[in-house]
Structure formats: C-alpha cells, structure tokens
N, CA and C of each residue as an Amber inpcrd file, in Angstrom:
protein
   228
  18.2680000 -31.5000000  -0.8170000  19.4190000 -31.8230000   0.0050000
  20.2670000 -30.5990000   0.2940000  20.4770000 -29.6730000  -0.4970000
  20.9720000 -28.7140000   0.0450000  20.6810000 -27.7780000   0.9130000
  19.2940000 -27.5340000   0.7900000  18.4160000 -26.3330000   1.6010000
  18.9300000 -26.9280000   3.0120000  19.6490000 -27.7670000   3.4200000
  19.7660000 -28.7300000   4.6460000  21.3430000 -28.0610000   5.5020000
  21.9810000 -28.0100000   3.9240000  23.2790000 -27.6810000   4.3680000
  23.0440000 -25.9630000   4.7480000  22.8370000 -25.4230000   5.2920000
  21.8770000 -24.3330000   5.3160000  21.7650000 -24.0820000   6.4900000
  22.4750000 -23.0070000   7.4850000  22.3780000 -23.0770000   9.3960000
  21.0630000 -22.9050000   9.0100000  20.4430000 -24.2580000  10.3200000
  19.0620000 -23.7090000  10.6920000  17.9070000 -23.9450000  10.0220000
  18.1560000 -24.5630000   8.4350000  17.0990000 -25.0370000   8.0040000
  17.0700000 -26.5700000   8.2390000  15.6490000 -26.7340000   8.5250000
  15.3990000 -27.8570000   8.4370000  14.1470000 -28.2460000   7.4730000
  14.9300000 -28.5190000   6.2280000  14.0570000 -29.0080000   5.0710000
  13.4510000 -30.6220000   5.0030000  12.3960000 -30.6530000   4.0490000
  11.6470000 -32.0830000   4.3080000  11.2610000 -31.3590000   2.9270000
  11.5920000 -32.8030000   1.8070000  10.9020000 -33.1740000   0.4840000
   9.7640000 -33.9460000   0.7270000   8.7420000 -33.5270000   0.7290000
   7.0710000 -34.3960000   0.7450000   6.4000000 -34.2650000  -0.3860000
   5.8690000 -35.4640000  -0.5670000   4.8670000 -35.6660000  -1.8620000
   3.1780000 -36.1290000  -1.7590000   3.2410000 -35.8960000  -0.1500000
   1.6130000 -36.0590000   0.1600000   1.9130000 -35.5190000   1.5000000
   0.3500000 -35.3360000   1.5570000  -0.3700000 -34.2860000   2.9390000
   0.2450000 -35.2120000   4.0600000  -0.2510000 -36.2460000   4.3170000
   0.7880000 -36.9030000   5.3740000   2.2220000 -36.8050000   6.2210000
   2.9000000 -36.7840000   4.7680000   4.4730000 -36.6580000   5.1780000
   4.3550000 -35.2190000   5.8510000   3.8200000 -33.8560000   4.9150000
   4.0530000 -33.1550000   5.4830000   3.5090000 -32.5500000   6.6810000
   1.9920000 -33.1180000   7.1370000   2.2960000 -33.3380000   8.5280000
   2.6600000 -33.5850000   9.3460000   3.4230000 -34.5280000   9.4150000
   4.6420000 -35.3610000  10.3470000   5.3530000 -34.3610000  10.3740000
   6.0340000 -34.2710000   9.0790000   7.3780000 -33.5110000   8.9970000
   7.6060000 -32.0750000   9.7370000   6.4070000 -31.3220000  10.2570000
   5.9990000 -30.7220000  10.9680000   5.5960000 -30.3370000  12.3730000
   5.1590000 -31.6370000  12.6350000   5.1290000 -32.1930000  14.0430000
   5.8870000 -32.6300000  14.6780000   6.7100000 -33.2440000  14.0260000
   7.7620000 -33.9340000  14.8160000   9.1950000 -33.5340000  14.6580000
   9.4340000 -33.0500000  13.4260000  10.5530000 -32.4080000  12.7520000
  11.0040000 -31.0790000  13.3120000   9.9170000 -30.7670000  12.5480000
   9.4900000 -28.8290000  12.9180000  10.3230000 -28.4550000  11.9530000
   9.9390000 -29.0580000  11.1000000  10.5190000 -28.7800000   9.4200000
  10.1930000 -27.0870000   9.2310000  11.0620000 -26.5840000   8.5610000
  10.8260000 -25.0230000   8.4340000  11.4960000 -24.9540000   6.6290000
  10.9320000 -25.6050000   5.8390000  11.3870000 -24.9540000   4.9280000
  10.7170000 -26.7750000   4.2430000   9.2700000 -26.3790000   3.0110000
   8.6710000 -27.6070000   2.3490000   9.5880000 -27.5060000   0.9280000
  10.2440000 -28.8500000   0.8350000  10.5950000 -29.1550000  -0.9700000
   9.3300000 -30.2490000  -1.4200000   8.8190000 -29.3150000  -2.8210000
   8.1580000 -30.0530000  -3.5120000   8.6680000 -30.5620000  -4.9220000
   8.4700000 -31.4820000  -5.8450000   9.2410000 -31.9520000  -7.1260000
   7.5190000 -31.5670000  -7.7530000   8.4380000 -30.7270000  -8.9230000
   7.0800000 -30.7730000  -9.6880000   6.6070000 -31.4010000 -10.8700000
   7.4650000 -32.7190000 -11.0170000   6.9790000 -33.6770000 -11.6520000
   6.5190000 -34.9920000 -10.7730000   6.2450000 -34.7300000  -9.7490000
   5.5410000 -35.8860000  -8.9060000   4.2300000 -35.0410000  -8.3620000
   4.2890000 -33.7500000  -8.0410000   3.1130000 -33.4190000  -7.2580000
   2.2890000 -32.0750000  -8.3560000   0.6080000 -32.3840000  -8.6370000
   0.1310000 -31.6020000  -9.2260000  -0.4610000 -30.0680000  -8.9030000
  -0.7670000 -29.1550000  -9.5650000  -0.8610000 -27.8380000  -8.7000000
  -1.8180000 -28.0750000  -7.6950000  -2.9040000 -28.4280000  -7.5720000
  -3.8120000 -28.4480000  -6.6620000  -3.2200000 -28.8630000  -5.4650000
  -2.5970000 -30.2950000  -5.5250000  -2.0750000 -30.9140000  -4.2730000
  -1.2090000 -29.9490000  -3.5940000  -0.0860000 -29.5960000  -4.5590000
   0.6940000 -28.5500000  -4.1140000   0.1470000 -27.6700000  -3.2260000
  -0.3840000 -26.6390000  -3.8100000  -1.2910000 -25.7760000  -2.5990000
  -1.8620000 -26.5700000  -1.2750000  -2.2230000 -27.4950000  -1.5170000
  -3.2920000 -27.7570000  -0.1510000  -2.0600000 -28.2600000   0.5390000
  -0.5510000 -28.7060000   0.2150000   0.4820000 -28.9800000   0.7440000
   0.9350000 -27.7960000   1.4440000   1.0070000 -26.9200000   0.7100000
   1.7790000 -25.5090000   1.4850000   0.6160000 -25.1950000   2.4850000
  -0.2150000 -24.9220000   2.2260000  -1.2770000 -24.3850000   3.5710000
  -1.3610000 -25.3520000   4.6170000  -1.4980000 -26.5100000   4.5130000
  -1.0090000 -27.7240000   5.7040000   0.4290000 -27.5550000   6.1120000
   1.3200000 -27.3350000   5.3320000   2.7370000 -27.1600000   6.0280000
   2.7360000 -25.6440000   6.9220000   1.8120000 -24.4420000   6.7120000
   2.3170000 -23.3320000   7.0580000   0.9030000 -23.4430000   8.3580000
   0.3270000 -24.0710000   8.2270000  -0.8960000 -24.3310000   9.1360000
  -0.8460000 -25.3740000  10.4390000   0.1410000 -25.9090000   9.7290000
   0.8570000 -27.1420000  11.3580000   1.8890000 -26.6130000  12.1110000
   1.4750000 -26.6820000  13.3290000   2.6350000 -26.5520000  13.9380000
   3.5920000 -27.6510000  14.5880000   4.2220000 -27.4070000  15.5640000
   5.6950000 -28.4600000  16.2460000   5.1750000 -28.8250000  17.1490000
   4.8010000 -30.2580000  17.7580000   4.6130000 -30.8670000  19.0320000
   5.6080000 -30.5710000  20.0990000   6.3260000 -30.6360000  19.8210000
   7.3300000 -30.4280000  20.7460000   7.6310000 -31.4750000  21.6430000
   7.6070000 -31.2160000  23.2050000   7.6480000 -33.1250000  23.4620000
   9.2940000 -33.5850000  23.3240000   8.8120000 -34.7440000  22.7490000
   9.4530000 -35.9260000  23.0320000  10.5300000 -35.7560000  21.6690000
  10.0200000 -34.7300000  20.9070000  10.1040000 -34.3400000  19.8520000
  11.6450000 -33.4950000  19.6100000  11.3180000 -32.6000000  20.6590000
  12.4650000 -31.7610000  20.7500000  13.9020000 -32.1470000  20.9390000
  13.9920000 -33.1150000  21.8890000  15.0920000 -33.8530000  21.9910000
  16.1970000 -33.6250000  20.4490000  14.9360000 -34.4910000  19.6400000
  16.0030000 -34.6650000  18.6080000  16.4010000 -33.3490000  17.4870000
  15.6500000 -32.2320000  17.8960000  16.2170000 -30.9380000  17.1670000
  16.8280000 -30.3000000  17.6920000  17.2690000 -30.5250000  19.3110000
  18.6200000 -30.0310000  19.5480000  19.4790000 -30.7190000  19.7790000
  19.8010000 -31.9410000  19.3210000  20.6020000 -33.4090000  18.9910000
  21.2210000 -32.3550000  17.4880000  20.0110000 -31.9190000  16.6970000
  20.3720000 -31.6380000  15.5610000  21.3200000 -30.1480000  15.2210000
  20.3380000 -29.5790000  16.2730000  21.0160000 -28.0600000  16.4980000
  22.3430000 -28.1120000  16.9120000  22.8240000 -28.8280000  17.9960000
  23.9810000 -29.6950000  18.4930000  25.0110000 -29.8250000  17.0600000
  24.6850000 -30.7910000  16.0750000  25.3710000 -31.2970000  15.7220000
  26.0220000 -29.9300000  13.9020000  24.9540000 -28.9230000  14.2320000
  24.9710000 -28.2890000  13.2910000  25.8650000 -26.8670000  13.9520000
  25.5040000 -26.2520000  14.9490000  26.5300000 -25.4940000  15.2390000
  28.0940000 -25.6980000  15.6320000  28.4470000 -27.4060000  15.7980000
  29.2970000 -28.0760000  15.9570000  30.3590000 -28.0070000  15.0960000
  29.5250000 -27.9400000  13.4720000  30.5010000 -27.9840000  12.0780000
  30.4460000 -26.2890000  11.7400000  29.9380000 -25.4860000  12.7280000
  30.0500000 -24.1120000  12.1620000  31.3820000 -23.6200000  12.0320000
C-alpha cells in the first residue's frame, strides 16, 4: 500500500501468474509486491519474469491511467 503513495508508481500485490498478468495489461502496473509467506521461491521468479516480460495493452485501458495520473498530480 505504500509503494502506491509514491508519484507514479503503480504497484499491484499478486500471488499468482494470472493476477500478474492482468495487472500488467491493463494496469500497466510498474512496480510487483510479493508476500513471502504466501508465494514460494520458484513461483516467485517465474512471477517477476512474467511481470518484466508483459507489457501494457493500452486501449481501452489507458483511459483509466490517466483518470489515475489525473487524480495523482492533483494531490501533488
């Protein structure tokens, strides 16, 4: 939650390959939180190389990261 309060980051806590594809695609998450009492080393890794290996759709997508960008240089 904090990495959030943070100009410009946009963090996403994921605990499977899934989320953090989404969170990527649609987000354009730039910064993965993992808990390392939920996720084991192996997963971990194949998490970071899928997060640094996906990119941003963009789209329909974008809208809402400069809704976000919007609302973040707003409280600067």
């Amino acid at each position: 939650l904090a990495a959030n309060k943070c100009y410009g980051i946009r963090a996403a806590c994921c605990s499977d390959t899934f989320s953090v594809r989404m969170t990527r695609l649609h987000n354009n998450a730039n910064a993965l939180c993992l808990g390392a009492r939920v996720i084991g080393p192996g997963l971990a890794l194949d998490m970071v190389d899928l997060f640094l290996s996906t990119g941003f759709e963009g789209d329909r997508h974008q809208k809402r990261i400069d809704l976000v960008a919007e609302i973040e240089a707003a409280g600067k």
